[in-house]
C-alpha positions in Angstrom: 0.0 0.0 0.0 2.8 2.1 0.8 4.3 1.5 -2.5 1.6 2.4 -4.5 0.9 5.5 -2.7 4.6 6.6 -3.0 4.3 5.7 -7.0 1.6 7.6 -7.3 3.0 10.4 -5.7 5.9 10.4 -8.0 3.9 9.9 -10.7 2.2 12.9 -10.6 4.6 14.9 -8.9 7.6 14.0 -11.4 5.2 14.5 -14.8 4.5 18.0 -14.4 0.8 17.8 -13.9 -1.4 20.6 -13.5 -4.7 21.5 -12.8 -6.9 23.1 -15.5 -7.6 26.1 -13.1 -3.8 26.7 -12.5 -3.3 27.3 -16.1 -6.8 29.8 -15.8 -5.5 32.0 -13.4 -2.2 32.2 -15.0 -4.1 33.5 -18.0 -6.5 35.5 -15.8 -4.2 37.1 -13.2 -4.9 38.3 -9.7 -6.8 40.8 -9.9 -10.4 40.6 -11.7 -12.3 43.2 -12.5 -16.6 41.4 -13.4 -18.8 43.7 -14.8 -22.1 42.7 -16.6 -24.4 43.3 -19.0 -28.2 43.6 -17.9 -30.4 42.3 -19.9 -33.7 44.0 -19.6 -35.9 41.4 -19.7 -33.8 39.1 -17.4 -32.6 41.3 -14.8 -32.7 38.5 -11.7 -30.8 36.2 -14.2 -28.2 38.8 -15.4 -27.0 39.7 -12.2 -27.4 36.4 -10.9 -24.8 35.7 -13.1 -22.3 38.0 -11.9 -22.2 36.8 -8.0 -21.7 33.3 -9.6 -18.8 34.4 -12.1 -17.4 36.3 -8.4 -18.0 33.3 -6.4 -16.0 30.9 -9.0 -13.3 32.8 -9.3 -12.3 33.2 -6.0 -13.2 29.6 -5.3 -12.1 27.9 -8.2 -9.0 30.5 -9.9 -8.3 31.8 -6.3 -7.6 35.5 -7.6 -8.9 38.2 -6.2 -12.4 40.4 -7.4 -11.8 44.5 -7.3 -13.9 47.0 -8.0 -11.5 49.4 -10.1 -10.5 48.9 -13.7 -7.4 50.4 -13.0 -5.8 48.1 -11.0 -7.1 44.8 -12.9 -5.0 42.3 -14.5 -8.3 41.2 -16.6 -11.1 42.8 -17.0 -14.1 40.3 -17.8 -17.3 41.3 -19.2 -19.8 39.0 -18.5 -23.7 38.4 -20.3 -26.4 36.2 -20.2 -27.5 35.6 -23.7 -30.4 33.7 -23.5 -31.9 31.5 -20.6 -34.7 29.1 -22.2 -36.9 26.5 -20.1 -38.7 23.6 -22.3 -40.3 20.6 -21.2 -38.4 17.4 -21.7 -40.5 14.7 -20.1 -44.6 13.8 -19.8 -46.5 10.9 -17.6 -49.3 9.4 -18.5 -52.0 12.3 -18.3 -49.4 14.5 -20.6 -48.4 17.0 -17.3 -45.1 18.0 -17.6 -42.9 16.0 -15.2 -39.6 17.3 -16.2 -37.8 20.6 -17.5 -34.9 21.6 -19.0 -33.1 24.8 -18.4 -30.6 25.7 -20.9 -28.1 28.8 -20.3 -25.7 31.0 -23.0 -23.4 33.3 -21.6 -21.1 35.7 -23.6 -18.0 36.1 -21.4 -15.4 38.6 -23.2 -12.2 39.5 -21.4 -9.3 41.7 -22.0 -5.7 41.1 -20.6 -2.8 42.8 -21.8 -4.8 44.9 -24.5 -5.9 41.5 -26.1 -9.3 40.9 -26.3 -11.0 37.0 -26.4 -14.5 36.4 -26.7 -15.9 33.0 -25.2 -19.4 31.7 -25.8 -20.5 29.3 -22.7 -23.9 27.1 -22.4 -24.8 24.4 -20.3 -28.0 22.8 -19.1 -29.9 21.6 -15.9 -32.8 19.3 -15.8 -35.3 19.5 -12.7 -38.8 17.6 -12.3 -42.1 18.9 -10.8 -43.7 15.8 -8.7 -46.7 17.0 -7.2 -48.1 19.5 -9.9 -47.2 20.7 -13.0 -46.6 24.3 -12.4 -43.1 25.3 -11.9 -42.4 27.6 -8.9 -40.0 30.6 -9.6 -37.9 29.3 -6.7 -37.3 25.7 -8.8 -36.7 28.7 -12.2 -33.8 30.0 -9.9 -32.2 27.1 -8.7 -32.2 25.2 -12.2 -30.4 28.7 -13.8 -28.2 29.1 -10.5 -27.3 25.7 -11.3 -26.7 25.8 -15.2 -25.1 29.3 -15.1 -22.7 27.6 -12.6 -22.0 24.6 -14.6 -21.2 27.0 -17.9 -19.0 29.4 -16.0 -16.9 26.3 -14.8 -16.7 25.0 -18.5 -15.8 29.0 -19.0 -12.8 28.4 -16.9 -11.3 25.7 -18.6 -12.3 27.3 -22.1 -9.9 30.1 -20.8 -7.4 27.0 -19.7 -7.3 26.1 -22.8 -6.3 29.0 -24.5 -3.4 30.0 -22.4 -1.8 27.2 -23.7 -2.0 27.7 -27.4 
């Protein structure tokens, strides 16, 4: 047991490996500056977004959020393009049993007086048991819960290209 702890150690160790999110916060910086668009109809959604995008990357990137362009490594402009809610799944009767929420987000961030543009969707499916009507409560979780999803593919999309 020992051994195989201590080759595994080495083995990840002695390759070089690294985390996705190392390389996004190499390209990102330490400083952040988040500002967002608000989309009129959507505003609960569009600033929703921005807490989430602030919560990630100090979580996730571990750099730090200010509030002055100035003193920003990156600054990162942030949208919600479209939030849509379809049904997916029907019992018997033909009620609605489960939805889908699907998220887009336009993330465009400038480092260095460079400028890249990332587009960002992901998904959530949630059921309704007792009735079909969806509660705006079950709406805000199942975007909460999407947005966070495409903001974490966001991270590695920025990953990705701090390697090419």
């Amino acid at each position: 047991m020992r051994y195989l702890l201590l080759l595994s150690i080495l083995l990840f160790t002695a390759c070089g490996y690294k985390p996705a999110n190392s390389f996004a916060k190499q390209e990102i910086g330490e400083k952040v500056y988040v500002s967002s668009v608000i989309n009129k109809q959507d505003v609960i959604n569009s600033v929703l977004i921005k807490d989430i995008l602030n919560q990630l990357i100090l979580a996730k990137i571990g750099s730090k959020i200010v509030y002055d362009k100035k003193i920003a490594n990156t600054i990162m402009n942030i949208k919600l393009d479209s939030v849509d809610i379809s049904q997916i799944q029907y019992d018997r009767q033909g009620f609605v049993r489960v939805y889908r929420t699907a998220v887009t987000i336009k993330v465009d961030y400038q480092k260095d007086d460079k400028t890249n543009i990332i587009l960002v969707s992901d998904f959530y499916d949630f059921s309704v048991h007792s009735d079909a009507i969806i509660s705006n409560s079950k709406k805000e979780q199942a975007v909460k819960t999407a947005t966070s999803k495409a903001i974490e593919e966001l991270f590695s999309k920025i990953a990705v290209q701090s390697v090419k």
